[in-house]
Each structure stands twice: as structure tokens, then as C-alpha cells.
SEKETI-209706 format. One line per 4 residues: number of its first residue (from 1); for each residue z, x, y of C-alpha. Coordinates in Angstrom, 2 decimals, always signed. Each point is the difference from the previous one (the first is absolute). Layout:
<sites>
NUM> Z:X:Y  ...
</sites>
This chain:
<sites>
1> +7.50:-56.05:-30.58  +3.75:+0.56:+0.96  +1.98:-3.80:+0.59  +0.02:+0.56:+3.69
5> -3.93:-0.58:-0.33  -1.68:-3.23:-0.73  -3.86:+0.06:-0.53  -2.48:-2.55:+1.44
9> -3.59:-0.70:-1.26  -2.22:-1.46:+2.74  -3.18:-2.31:-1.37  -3.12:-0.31:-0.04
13> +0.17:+4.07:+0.70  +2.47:+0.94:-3.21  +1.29:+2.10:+2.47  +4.00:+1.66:-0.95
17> +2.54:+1.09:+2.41  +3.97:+0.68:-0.24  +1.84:-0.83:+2.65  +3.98:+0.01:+0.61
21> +2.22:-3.30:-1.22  +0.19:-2.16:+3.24  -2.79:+1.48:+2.04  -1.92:-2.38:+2.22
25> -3.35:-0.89:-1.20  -1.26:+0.85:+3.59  +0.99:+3.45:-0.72  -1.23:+0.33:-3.81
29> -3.10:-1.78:+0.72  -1.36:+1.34:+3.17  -0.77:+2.90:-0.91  -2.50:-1.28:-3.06
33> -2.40:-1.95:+2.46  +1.98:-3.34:+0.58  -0.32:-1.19:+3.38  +2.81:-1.76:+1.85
37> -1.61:-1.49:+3.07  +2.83:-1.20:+1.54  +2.21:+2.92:-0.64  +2.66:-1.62:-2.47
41> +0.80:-2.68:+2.36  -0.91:-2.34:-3.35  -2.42:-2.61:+2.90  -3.36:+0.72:-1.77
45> +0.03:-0.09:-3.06  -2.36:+2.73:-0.35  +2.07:+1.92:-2.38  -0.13:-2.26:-2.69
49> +0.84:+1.03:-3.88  +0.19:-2.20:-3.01  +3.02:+1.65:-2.67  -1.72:-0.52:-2.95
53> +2.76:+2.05:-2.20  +3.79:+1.12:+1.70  +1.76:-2.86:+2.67  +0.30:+0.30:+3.91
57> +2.24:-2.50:+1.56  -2.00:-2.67:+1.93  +1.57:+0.17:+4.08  -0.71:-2.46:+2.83
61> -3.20:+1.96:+1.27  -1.17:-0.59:-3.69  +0.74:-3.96:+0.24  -2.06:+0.01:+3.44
65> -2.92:+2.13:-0.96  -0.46:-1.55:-3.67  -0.28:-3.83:-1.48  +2.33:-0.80:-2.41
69> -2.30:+0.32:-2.72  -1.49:+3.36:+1.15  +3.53:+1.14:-0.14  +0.53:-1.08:-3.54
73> -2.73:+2.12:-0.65  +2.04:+2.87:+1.07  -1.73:+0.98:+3.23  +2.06:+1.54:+2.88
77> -0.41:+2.01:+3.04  +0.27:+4.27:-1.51  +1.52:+0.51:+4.31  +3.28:-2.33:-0.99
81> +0.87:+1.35:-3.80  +1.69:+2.91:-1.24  -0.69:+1.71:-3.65  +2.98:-0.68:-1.96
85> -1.71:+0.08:-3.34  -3.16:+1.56:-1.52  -3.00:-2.11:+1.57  -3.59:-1.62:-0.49
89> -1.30:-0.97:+2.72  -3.68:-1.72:+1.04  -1.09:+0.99:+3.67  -1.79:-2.52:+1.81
93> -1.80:+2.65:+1.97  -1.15:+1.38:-3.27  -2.28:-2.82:-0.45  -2.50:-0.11:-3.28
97> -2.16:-2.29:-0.53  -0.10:-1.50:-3.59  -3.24:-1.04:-1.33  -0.79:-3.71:-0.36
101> -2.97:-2.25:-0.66  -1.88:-2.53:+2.63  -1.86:-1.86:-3.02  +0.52:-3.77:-0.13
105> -1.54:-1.52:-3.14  -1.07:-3.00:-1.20  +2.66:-2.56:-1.15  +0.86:-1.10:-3.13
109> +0.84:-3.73:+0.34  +3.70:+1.15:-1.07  +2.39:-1.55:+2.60  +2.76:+1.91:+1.56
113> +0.61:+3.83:+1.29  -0.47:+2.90:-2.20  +1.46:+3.44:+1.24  -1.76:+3.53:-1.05
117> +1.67:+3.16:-0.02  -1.02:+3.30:-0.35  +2.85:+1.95:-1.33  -0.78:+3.81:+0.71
121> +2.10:+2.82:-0.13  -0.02:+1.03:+3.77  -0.89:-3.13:+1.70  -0.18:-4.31:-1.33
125> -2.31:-2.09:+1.34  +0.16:-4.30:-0.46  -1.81:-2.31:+1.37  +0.84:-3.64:-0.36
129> -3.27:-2.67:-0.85  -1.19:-3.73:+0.08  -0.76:-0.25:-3.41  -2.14:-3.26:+0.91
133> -1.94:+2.05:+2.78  +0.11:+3.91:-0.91  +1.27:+0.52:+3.43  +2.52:+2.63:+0.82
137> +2.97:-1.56:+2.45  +1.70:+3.22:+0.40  +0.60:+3.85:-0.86  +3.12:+2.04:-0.37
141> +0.28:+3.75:-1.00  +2.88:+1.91:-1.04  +0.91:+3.81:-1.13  +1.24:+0.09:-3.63
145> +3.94:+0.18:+0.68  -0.47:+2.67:-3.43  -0.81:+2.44:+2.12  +3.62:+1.47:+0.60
149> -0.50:+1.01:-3.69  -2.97:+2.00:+0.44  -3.57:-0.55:+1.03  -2.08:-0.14:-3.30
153> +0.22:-2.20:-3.56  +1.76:+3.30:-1.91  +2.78:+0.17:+2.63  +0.51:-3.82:-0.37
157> -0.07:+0.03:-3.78  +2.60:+2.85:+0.26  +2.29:-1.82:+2.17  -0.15:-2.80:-2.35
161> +1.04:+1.77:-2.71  +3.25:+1.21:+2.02  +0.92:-2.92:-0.44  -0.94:-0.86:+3.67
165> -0.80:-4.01:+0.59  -3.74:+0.38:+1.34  -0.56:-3.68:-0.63  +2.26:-1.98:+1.98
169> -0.92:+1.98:+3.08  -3.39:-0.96:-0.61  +0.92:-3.83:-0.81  +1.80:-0.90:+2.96
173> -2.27:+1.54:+2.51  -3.16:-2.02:-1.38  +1.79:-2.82:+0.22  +1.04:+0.03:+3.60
177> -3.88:+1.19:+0.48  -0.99:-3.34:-1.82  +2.69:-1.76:+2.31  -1.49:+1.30:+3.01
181> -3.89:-0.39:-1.33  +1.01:-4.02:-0.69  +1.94:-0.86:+3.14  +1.51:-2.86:-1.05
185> -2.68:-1.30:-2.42  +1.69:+1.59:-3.10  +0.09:-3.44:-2.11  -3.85:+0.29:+0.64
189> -0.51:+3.40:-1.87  -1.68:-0.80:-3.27  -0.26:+3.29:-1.39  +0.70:+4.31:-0.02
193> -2.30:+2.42:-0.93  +1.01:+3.54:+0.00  -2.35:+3.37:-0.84  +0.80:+2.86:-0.18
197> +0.29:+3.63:-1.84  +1.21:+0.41:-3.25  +3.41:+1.11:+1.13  +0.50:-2.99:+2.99
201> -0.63:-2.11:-2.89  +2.80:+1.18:-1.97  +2.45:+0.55:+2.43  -0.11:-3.42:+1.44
205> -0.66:-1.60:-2.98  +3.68:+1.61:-1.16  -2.45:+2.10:-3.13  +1.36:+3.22:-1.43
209> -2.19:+3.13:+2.17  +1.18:+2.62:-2.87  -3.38:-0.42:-2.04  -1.62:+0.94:+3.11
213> +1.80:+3.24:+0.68  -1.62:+2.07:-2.91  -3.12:-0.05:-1.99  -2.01:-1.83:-0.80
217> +1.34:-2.45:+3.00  -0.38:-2.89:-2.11  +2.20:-3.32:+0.52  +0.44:-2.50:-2.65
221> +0.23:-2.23:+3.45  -3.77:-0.42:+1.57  +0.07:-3.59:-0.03  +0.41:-2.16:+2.76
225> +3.61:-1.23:+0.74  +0.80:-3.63:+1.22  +3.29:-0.71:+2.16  +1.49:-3.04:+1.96
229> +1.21:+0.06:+3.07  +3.53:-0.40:-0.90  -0.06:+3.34:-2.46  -0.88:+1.46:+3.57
233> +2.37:-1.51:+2.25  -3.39:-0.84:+1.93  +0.65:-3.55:+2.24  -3.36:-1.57:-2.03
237> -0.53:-3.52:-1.48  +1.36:+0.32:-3.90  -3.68:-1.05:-0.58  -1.85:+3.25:+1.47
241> -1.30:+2.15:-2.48  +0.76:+4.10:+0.78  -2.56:+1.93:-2.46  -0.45:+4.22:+0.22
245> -3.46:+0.15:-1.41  -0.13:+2.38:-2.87  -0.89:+3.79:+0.16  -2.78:+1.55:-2.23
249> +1.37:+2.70:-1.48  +1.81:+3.28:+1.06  +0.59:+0.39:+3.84  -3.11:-2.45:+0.22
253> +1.63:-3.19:+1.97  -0.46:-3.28:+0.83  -1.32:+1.09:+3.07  -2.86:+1.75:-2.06
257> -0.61:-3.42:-1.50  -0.05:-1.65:+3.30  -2.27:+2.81:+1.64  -2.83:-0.86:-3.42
261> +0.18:-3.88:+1.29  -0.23:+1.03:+3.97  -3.17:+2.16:-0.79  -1.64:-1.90:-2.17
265> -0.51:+2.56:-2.58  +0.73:-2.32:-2.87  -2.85:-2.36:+0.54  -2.73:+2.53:+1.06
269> -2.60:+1.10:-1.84  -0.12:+3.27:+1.30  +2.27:+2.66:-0.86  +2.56:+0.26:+3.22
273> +3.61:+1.95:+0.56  +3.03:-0.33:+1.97  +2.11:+3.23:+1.05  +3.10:-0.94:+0.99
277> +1.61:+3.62:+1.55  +4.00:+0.34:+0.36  +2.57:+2.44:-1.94  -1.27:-1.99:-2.83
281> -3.71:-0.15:-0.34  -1.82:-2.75:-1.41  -3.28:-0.59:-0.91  -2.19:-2.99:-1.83
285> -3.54:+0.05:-0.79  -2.26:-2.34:-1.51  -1.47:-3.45:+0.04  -0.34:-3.48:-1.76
289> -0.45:+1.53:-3.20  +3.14:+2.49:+0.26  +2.09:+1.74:+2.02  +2.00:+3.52:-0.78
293> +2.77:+1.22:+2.23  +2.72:+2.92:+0.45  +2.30:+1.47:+2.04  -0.05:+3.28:+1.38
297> +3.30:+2.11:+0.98  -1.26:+0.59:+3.34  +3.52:+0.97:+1.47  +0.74:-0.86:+3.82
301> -2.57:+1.67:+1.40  -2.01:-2.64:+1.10  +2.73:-1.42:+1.88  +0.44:+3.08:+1.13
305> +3.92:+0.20:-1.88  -0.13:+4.11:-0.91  -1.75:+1.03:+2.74  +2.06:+2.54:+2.65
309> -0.31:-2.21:+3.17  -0.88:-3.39:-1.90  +0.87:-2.91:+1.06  -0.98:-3.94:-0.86
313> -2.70:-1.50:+2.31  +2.43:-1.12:+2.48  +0.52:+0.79:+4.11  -0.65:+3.57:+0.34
317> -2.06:+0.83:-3.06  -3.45:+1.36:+0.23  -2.16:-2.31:-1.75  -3.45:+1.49:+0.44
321> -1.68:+3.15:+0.61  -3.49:+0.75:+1.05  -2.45:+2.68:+1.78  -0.85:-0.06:+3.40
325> -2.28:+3.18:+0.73  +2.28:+2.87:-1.24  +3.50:-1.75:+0.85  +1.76:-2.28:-2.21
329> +1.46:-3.59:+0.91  +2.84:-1.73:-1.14  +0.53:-3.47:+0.30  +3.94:-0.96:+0.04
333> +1.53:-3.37:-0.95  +1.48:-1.37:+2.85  -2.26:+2.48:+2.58  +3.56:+2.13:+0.11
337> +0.23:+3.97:-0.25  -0.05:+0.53:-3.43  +2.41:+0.76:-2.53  -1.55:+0.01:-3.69
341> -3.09:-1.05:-1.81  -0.26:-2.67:-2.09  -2.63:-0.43:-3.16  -2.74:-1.00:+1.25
345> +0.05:+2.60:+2.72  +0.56:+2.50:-2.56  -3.05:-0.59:-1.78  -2.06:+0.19:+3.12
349> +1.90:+3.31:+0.84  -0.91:+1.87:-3.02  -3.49:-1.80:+0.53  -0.39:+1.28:+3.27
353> +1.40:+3.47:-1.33  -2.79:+0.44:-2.63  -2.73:-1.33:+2.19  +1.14:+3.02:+2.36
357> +0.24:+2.30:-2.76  +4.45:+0.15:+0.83  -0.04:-1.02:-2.98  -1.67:+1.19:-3.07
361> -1.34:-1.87:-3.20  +2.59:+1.96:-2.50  +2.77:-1.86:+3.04  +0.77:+3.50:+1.48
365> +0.70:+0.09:+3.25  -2.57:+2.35:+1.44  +0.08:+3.40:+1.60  +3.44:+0.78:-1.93
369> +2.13:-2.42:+2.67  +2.42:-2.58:-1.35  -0.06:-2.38:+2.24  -2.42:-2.58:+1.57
373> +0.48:-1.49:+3.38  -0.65:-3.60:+0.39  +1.76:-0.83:+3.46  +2.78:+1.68:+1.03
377> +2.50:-0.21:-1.62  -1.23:-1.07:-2.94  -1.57:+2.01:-2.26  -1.23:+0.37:-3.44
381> +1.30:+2.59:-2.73  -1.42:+1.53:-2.79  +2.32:-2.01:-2.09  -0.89:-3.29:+1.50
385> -3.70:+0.62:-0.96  +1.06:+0.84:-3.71  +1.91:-3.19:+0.04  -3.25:-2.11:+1.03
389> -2.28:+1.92:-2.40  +2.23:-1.07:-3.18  +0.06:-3.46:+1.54  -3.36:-0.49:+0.37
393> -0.61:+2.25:-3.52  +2.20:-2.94:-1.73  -2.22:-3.07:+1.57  -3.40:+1.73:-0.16
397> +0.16:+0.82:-4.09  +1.67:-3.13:-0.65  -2.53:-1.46:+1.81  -2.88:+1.97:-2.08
401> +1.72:-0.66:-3.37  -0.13:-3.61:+0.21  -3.84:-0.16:+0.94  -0.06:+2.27:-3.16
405> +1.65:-2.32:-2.08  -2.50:-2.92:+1.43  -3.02:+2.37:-0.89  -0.81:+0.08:+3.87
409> -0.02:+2.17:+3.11  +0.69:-0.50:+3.78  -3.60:-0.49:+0.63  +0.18:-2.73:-2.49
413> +2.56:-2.13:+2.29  -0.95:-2.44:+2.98  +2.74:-0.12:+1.38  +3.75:+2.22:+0.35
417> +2.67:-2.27:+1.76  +2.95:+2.27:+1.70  +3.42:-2.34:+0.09  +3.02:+0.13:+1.62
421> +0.98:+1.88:+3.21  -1.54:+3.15:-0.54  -3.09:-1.09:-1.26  -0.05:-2.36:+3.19
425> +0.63:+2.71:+2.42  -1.54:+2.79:-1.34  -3.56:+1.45:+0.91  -2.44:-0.37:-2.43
429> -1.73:+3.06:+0.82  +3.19:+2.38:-0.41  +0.63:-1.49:-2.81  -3.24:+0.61:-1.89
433> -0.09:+3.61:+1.90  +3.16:+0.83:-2.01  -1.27:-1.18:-3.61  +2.03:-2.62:-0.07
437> -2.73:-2.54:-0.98  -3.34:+1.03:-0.79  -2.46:-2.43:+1.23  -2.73:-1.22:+2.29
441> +1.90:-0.98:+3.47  -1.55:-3.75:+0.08  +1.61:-0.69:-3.26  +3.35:+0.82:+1.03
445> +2.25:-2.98:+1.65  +3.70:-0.32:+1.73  +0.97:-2.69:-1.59  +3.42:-1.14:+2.07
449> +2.93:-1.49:-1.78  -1.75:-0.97:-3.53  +3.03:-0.33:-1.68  +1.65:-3.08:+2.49
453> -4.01:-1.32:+0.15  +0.12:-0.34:-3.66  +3.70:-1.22:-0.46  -1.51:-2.77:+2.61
457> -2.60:-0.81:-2.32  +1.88:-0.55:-2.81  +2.49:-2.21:+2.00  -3.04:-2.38:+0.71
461> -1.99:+0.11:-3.39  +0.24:-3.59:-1.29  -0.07:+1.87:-3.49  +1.15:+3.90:-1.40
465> -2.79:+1.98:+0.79  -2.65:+1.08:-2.72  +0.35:+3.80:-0.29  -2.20:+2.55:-2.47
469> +1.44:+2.51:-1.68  +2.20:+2.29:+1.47  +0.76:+3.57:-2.17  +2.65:+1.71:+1.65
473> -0.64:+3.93:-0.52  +2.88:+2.69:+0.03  -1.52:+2.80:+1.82  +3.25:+1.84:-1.55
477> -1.05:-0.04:-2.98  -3.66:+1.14:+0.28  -0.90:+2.76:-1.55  -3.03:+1.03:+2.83
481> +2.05:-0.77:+2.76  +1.90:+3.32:+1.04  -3.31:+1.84:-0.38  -1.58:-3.16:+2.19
485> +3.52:+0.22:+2.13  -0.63:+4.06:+0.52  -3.79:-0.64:+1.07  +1.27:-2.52:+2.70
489> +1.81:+2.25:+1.73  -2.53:+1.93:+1.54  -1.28:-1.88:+3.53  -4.05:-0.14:+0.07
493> -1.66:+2.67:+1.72  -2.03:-0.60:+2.48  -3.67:-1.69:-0.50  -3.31:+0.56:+2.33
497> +0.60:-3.17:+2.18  +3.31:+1.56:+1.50  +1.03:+2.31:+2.83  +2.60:+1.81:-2.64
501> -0.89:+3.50:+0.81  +1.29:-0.11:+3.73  +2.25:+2.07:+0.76  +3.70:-1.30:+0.70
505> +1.81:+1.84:+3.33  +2.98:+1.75:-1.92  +1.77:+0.44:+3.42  +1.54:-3.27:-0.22
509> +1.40:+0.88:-3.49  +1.46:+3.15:+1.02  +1.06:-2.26:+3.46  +1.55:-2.75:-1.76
513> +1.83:+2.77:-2.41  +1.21:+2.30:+2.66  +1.96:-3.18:+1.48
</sites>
């Protein structure tokens, strides 16, 4: 990029563009999908963007348009700002919803607020509590401000060791998320609990990432870290307690832990699992007696990170795909012409695909054609498919080597509990058509936002929670799993109970090709 040229990253998308020094924002941005209803004028607001790395200038249409506090935050209207500077910017119109949790739960007697945070690596979720009551009094979301280093745990732990200062970023904006979540009742807030992966743990707990950027991936620091508010700069009573409960072992997180409490898998007496799906799979199976758990390399394919025309599950993503007759539907986020498909919908694609024989079990795209049409313009390639095949290869052997280990098989489990955003929003059926799980339908469960569920439930618990065993397995070092990983790969062929063997109209291949 020559000096003249400054480059601007728009979230939730990840989208890129280079633009002149000094070029209006209106001009840069326009052509990307941002809408400025009031042509530039700066009178409604409807061009907001949040600078989450880079500085634009706040002007007197920002001060109208914005509170105080909103500006602080770094939002401004894109139709008043130039590009003087390499950019990250969050579009309002971009919207994505982040995953949270309606569960109140029963109170503890403890008196006070407690706060709960989810600390992922796209999105954080807190909610703040009555201890006494359970109750939730309020919810804020935010998007990791990491992301302008990259959008998965090995471009984080990279920048990190670049000497790049991943933590304070992270500290100051969950602090003016607590700020906001406590409106004026911060002397109230009794206590912090944070969960999440392996590497949020270590990054805002200030740990060294460089065990974690080879093998074996093992971290001398698992355990859970204690803080108070003044090693945070947080505005908190010197009496609040700030704990990041501790991870399990590998890329296994807090969040893992939290997910075992949500379920209840560590006081039933049937064996149950939890699959929690993102560029770092996890998985946990087990019950009162034991549990065993792993991660799984799954790379970004779930969130739909390596795919041509992927995109998060924000405004203008396809998030599901079905059948209806011969034609294929595509829901959008936002009900806007499309612009890229997002993980869920990608699973349902290549569902849809192999139920219409596009698609074949060995992942080819049939009839010798590279490309599969979703909705125009977005279609699939043949390297997309590849890409979802050694995702779901990764989660489905993991998956079969810890049931292994526990002497069991799928039929042996009552239930399988699918966390997190993906698992939330994705169908059931595509994913079992794809081999990603392999069980009976009824046992299968979207289990929302276990990980700020269970970080809830250990804010409340009068006492530490009683946990079994937990054995944390590296899949890495397994010596059946790249024959178990190369078995994986291959999607399930079609059974009796299917319509597999109709034939897919190839014209809108060759259609969507030609264009």
C-alpha cells in the first residue's frame, strides 16, 4: 500500500478497503453498503460508526447526534469524517446480534450486585445480577475491540507476541461496559466473574500466550486469576472481588467450565456432552462420575472466516438455507439483498447441496462445475466446501475419540448440548446431514449462551461448586486421530428416508457462473 493510501476495516463484516488520505467517508463508504439517509447533511444520525482502532475528530454534528458518553466511546457520524489514518470502524447498520442468556436464578442470600461476563473472542456479553434475588437488572454486549488484530485466538496470540498491548484494550472497554451495566450503583457491585477461552484468559489476565503458540499448547497458567478493581482502573468499591475462573487445560476455557455447570452435565447420571463450535472447537462429555474434554482445530469455518464470500452473522448475511420444491431460499439478516453467508448458512448450504445431489459425499461439487449458487450473488466454491469438510472432520473425530476414551458411543448419550452462537442458530438437521454430530435428532439441543448462564451460576453459588473429574485430552497428540481425522472428512451419503437422489437443475450453476 503506497503512503498516499490508508486502509479501513469495517466490523462486524471484516470487510478491507484502501482509500486515498483525506477522502470523505461518504465517498469511501458508500460504495460498501453504508447508507446515508440524509445525504451527508450529518441530521440523522443514520450513518453512525464507532472507531474502535485509528482517531476521527469529533465536529458539532457529532456533539448533536451523540451523548457525551456515546462519544467517549468513539462513535461519530462516517458522512462528517475524513480518513486521515488507517481505520477500524463498527457500522451501526451492520448490526449483529451477540448471544445472551434470559435465565434468572435463584438467589443466594449474598447481598449486593454481581456482574457476569462472557469474554469471547468476537463478541462479550455481561449481565449485571441481584445477588439476593437472581434477577438480571440489565444487559450490555460489546464486539471484542481485539479484533483489529485479527479475527481468531492464533492471530491474537501473534499480535501479542509483537509486542502489541492486547490487554489494555480489552481492560478499559469492560470497564466502561461495567460503568454503563451499573448506572450509578457501582459501590453496590459485590463481585466479577469472567469466562472465557484459554487465550481471553491470558490476555486479560496480563499471562504469557507463547506456550500456546506451539505444541503441545500447554500453559503453566490454567488457574483462575483474582484482580481488584484498582489493578484495572475499573470505578468499583476496593471491596469487589474480580475472579477469571480457571481454564481446564489446552484451548479448553473457562467458558468450557461454565458451559459443564449451565448443562448440568456434572451432576447427571447419564452420560451427556456439550459442543461448543467456533475457530476453536470444544467439546466435554461425561457425567457425575467424570468428565473428558478436548479441543478440536476446527479453523474459521464455522464462523464462516475462510470462506470466499463469508461474512459474520450480521445485516446482509445469509443465515439459513432450505428447499422449497426444486428452488432454494435464503434467509438474510436484516431482510436486505445479500452480500455473504455466514456459518450457519453455510452448513445448511452444503446441506441443501448434498440433499440435491450438488454436492457429493467425497465434497465434490457435482457434474464437474465449481461453483454452487446460493442467491445471487453469493455463491459457494469448491474451496469453501473443503474448508467446511476439515472443520467438521476436526469436531466429528474429536468428538468420537472422547466417547472412545469413556468406553461409549453416541447412542450411549441422552443428551448433546450445542453452545454458543452457532450452535444457537444453526439447524439441527444440516448439521447432522453433514456428519457433524452423529445422533438421534431428539437428543440434540441449542443450548444459548452456556458459558454467561454458567458464569451466572457461579456468581450466585453460596459455596464453589462440587465438580467430578475433568481429564483434559490432547487430540494432538493421539495416535488414532489423523486416521479418525481422515475418516471425518467424508460427508454421509445418503440413507433410505431421504430425497438425495433428485436431481439438482445445473442451469443455475452454469447461470450463476456465466455472470
Amino acid at each position: 500500500m503506497s503512503r498516499d493510501q490508508v486502509r479501513i476495516r469495517l466490523e462486524p463484516l471484516a470487510l478491507e478497503i484502501e482509500t486515498p488520505v483525506g477522502t470523505q467517508l461518504i465517498k469511501a463508504l458508500s460504495g460498501q453498503g453504508i447508507e446515508f439517509p440524509c445525504g451527508g447533511t450529518g441530521t440523522c444520525g443514520g450513518c453512525a460508526v464507532r472507531v474502535l482502532s485509528g482517531s476521527l475528530p469529533v465536529t458539532d454534528p457529532d456533539r448533536t447526534a451523540f451523548l457525551p458518553e456515546q462519544l467517549a466511546l468513539g462513535w461519530r457520524l462516517a458522512c462528517q469524517a475524513r480518513a486521515l489514518m488507517p481505520l477500524v470502524l463498527e457500522c451501526c447498520q451492520w448490526r449483529m446480534d451477540v448471544l445472551t442468556d434470559d435465565a434468572c436464578l435463584i438467589g443466594s442470600g449474598k447481598h449486593g450486585l454481581g456482574i457476569a461476563i462472557d469474554l469471547g473472542t468476537t463478541t462479550i456479553a455481561a449481565q449485571i445480577l441481584d445477588l439476593a434475588t437472581g434477577k438480571v437488572l440489565a444487559v450490555e454486549t460489546e464486539l471484542n475491540p481485539q479484533a483489529s488484530f485479527g479475527s481468531d485466538v492464533m492471530s491474537r496470540i501473534c499480535a501479542a507476541l509483537q509486542g502489541n498491548d492486547l490487554t489494555t484494550m480489552l481492560r478499559v472497554l469492560l470497564g466502561q461496559l461495567i460503568t454503563r451495566l451499573a448506572r450509578g450503583r457501582e459501590p453496590e457491585v459485590a463481585e466479577v466473574i469472567l469466562v472465557g477461552n484459554t487465550v481471553m484468559h491470558h490476555l486479560f489476565s496480563g499471562c504469557d500466550v507463547e506456550p500456546l503458540s506451539h505444541a503441545p499448547f500447554a500453559s503453566p497458567n490454567l488457574v483462575g486469576q483474582t484482580f481488584r478493581p484498582q489493578d484495572l482502573g475499573w470505578h468499583l468499591p476496593a471491596t469487589c472481588t474480580i475472579r477469571f475462573a480457571p481454564c481446564l487445560g489446552g484451548f479448553v476455557g473457562s467458558d468450557i467450565l461454565a458451559g459443564i455447570l449451565a448443562t448440568g452435565i456434572a451432576q447427571s447420571d447419564h452420560l451427556m456432552a456439550l459442543v461448543d463450535l467456533g475457530t476453536n472447537g470444544e467439546i466435554a462429555i461425561g457425567n457425575r462420575f467424570g468428565i473428558v474434554c478436548a479441543s478440536a482445530a476446527a479453523g474459521p469455518a464455522f464462523e464462516a472466516g475462510c470462506i470466499r464470500m463469508g461474512t459474520r452473522a450480521a445485516t446482509g448475511a445469509i443465515s439459513h438455507v432450505s428447499l422449497c420444491g426444486e428452488e432454494i431460499h435464503a434467509d438474510v439478516v436484516g431482510d436486505v439483498e445479500p452480500r455473504g453467508i455466514c456459518g450457519s448458512g453455510l452448513v445448511d448450504a452444503i446441506a441443501v447441496g448434498l440433499r440435491t445431489g450438488a454436492i457429493l459425499p467425497s465434497g465434490r461439487i457435482a457434474n464437474g462445475t465449481k461453483f454452487f449458487p446460493i442467491a445471487h450473488p453469493v455463491v459457494l466454491c469448491q474451496a469453501d466446501v473443503r474448508e467446511l469438510q476439515l472443520a467438521k472432520g476436526a469436531i466429528a473425530s474429536g468428538f468420537k475419540l472422547l466417547l472412545r476414551r469413556l468406553d461409549a458411543t453416541a447412542g450411549d448419550l441422552k443428551s448433546i448440548h450445542l453452545a454458543g452462537a452457532f450452535g444457537n442458530y444453526v439447524q439441527i438437521e444440516s448439521a447432522l446431514r453433514i456428519g457433524l454430530l452423529e445422533a438421534h435428532r431428539e437428543r440434540v439441543y441449542a443450548a444459548g449462551n452456556t458459558a454467561l448462564r454458567g458464569a451466572k451460576m457461579l456468581l450466585v453459588a453460596s459455596r464453589e461448586s462440587a465438580l467430578p473429574p475433568i481429564e483434559h485430552v490432547s487430540l494432538a497428540t493421539d495416535i488414532d486421530f489423523q486416521d479418525e481425522f481422515a475418516n471425518c472428512m467424508r460427508f454421509p451419503a445418503a440413507d433410505d428416508h431421504s430425497q438425495e437422489a433428485e436431481t439438482y437443475n445445473n442451469s443455475k450453476i452454469a447461470d450463476t457462473r456465466e455472470r
